[in-house]
C-alpha positions, -999 to 999 in steps of 0.1 A, spaced: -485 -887 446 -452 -872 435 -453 -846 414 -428 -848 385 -407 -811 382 -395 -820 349 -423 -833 335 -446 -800 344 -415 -782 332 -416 -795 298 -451 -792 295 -450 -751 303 -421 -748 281 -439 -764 251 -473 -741 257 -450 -711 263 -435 -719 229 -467 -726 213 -483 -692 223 -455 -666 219 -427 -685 191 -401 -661 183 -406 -638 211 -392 -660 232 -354 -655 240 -349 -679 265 -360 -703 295 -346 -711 322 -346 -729 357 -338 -713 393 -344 -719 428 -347 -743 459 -349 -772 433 -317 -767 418 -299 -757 447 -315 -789 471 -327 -766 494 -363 -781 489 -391 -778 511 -428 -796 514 -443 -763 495 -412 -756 474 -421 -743 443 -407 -747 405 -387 -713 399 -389 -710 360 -385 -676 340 -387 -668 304 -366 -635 290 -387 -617 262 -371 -607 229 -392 -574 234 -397 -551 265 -430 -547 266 -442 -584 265 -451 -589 301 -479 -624 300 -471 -653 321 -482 -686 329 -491 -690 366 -509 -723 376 -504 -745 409 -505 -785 403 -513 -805 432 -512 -772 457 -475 -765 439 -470 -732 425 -458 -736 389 -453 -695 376 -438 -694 342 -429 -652 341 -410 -632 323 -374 -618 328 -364 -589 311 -325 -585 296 -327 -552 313 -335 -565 346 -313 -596 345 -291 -569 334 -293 -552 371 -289 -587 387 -253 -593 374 -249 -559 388 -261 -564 425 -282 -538 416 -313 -564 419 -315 -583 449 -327 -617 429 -288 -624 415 -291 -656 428 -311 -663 398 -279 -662 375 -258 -674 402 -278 -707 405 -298 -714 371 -301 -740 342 -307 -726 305 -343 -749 295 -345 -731 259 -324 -707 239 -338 -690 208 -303 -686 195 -270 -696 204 -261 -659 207 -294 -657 236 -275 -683 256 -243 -663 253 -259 -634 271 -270 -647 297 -240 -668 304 -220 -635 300 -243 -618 326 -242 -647 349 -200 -641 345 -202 -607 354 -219 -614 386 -190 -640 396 -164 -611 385 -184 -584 410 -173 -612 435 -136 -610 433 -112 -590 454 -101 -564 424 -145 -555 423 -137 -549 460 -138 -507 460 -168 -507 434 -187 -528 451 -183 -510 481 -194 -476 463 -226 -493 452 -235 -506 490 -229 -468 500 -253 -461 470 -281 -488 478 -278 -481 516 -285 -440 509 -319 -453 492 -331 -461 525 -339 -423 532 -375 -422 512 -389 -457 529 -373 -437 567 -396 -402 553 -423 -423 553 -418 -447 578 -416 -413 602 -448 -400 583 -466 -429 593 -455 -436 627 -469 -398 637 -498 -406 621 -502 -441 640 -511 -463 614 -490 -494 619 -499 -513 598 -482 -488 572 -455 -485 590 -441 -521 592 -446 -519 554 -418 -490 555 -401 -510 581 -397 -541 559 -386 -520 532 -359 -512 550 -349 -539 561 -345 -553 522 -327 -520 512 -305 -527 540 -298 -563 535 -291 -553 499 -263 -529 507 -248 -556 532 -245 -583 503 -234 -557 483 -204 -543 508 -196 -584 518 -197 -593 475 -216 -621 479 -250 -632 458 -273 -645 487 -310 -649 496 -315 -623 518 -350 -627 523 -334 -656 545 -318 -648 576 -296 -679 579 -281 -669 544 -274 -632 554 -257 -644 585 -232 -667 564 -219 -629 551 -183 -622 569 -189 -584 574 -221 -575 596 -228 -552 615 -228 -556 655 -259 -563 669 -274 -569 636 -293 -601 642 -310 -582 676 -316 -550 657 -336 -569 635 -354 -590 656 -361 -558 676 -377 -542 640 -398 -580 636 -406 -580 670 -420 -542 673 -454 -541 688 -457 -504 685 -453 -481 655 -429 -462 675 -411 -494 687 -408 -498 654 -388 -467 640 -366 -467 672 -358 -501 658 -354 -491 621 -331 -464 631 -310 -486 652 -309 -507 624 -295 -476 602 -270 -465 621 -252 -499 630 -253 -503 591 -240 -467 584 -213 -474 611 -200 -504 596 -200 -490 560 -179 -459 567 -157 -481 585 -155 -504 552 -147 -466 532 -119 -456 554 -104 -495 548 -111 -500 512 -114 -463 498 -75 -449 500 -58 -430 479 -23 -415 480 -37 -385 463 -15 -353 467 -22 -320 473 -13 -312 435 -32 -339 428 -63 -338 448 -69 -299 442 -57 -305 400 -75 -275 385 -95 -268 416 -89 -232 419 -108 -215 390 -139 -235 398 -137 -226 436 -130 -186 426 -158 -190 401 -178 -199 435 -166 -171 458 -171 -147 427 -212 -158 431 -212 -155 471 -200 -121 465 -228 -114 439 -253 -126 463 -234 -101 490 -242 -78 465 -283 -87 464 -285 -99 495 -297 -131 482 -298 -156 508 -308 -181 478 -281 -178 460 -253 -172 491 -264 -205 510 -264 -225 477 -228 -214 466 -217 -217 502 -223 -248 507 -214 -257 474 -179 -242 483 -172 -256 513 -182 -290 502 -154 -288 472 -127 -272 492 -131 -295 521 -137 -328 504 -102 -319 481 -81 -312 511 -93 -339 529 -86 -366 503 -53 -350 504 -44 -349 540 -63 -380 553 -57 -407 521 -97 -412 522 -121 -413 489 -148 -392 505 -185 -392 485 -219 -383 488 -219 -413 513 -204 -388 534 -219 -356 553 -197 -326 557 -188 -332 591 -172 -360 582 -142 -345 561 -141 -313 569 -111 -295 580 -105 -268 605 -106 -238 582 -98 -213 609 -64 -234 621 -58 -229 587 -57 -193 584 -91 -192 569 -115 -168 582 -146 -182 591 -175 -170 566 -208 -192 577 -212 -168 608 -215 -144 586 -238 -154 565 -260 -170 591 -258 -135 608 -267 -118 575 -239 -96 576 -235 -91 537 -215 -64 537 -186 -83 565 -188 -107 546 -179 -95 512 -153 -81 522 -140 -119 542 -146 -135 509 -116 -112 495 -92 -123 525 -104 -157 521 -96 -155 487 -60 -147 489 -54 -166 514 -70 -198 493 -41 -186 466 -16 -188 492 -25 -217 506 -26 -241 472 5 -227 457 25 -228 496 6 -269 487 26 -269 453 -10 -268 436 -9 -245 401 -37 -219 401 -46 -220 364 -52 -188 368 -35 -164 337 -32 -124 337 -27 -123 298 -36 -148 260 1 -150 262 4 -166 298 -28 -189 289 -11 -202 258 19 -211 269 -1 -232 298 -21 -248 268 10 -255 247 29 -270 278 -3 -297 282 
């Protein structure tokens, strides 16, 4: 017997309605069915959204060995969908409104289902680049454990990790190509124009894995190819023609206001306090320069070694040895060179210092804003 889709349909719409009225927002239709993709044990994708958060009950049944699941959709995650921050946009991309509460119901989620096309357009390009960076750096907890369990040998656990990876990873890809896709199926990631060589065998490598350790080798195979083919994506789609003015705007009392704590921490010999505002310094004089001098957005996609300059080419003298040497009183007394020679440097860069000897100087820079 042929089972009739629309006929179950109307018959889960009507007992949702019955049971839960006004709290009902919307219905609506997804899936296989609507996008002729059908198979023999295709189910009916149907989803209701919830006027209220915290209503969560659903109607799951199977009719003649087809799953039926009637199960709500909150605005707040549909919400993440038309932001590619949910893997599931496919819903919106490919749905059909059943029921709408209110006119203004319908509205929303056509809006939502618009801002998912607009993520998909060449000017979304850059921001949709940033969030694949984003996604892809959410990998790192699902590798901790993966590398947790995989010492442990418990593989079972392990391929759980693995898989997660795998999704994350398959997220950011959809993300960096702007496209809404399956990508629980491979044939739909593979229709994505920008992959990452060796993609398919890395992950056929992670499927096929017999070992635990098989396993992470793949997985971190699988990471790096990705990682490679996203920071070649930021150095195409991430320029700027930032100068140095620009890039280091204002820079210079924030960075002083960083030196000023190393040398405090000189002064304690607080290896706490000196590594964080080190680093801290480094990272912000680095990343500025760099945006300047190589046209590149850098972010916390990034690592250091990635954008940072040659400080001692520069003139800089070179404080980590210092510190890692635990040389405080050396290195106080660098931080004062490097200091000047940062003032030289921005001004010689045509960058203003915002720095002000006197209330007179500093309101003559205000009034002049």
């Amino acid at each position: 017997m042929t089972i009739d889709y629309e006929a179950v349909r109307d018959v889960l719409t009507d007992a949702l309605l019955t049971r839960f009225g006004d709290e009902v927002d919307l219905i609506f239709q997804y899936g296989s069915l609507l996008k002729g993709n059908t198979h023999r044990y295709s189910d009916m994708d149907m989803s209701y959204v919830p006027v209220h958060e915290s209503t969560g009950k659903s109607i799951t049944v199977m009719v003649e060995d087809i799953l039926f699941d009637l199960y709500p959709l909150r605005w707040s995650r549909l919400a993440q969908m038309a932001e590619f921050r949910d893997m599931s946009g496919t819903i919106l991309a490919y749905s059909r409104i059943v029921y709408e509460r209110t006119p203004e119901a319908g509205d929303r989620f056509r809006t939502l289902a618009d801002r998912l096309r607009e993520l998909q357009t060449p000017a979304a390009r850059p921001e949709m680049l940033r969030l694949a960076h984003e996604l892809f750096q959410n990998t790192g907890y699902d590798y901790y454990l993966l590398r947790t369990q995989v010492a442990k040998g418990h593989f079972l656990a392990s391929m759980r990790h693995g898989q997660q990876i795998v999704d994350t990873v398959l997220h950011a890809l959809a993300a960096c190509n702007q496209r809404s896709i399956d990508t629980r199926k491979m044939a739909e990631v593979l229709t994505l124009p920008r992959l990452p060589e060796g993609l398919v065998e890395t992950i056929e490598q992670v499927n096929g894995a017999a070992t635990a350790d098989a396993l992470l080798v793949a997985c971190e195979q699988l990471l790096s190819i990705t990682r490679n083919l996203l920071l070649a994506e930021q150095q195409a789609v991430h320029r700027t023609k930032a100068t140095f003015p620009e890039a280091l705007r204002a820079a210079y009392p924030e960075l002083k206001a960083d030196l000023q704590r190393i040398l405090i921490a000189c002064e304690r010999q607080d290896r706490y306090l000196l590594n964080s505002k080190l680093l801290s310094f480094y990272h912000e004089l680095a990343v500025h320069i760099s945006i300047a001098s190589r046209g590149v957005e850098y972010s916390g996609f990034n690592t250091l070694a990635e954008y940072e300059p040659d400080f001692v080419a520069l003139g800089f003298p070179a404080l980590l040895p210092l510190a890692v040497a635990g040389d405080f009183a050396e290195l106080y007394r660098q931080c004062l060179v490097f200091d000047e020679h940062l003032r030289r440097f921005l001004v010689e860069h045509g960058v203003a210092l915002n720095a002000f000897d006197t209330l007179d100087e500093l309101r003559d820079f205000l009034k002049a804003q």
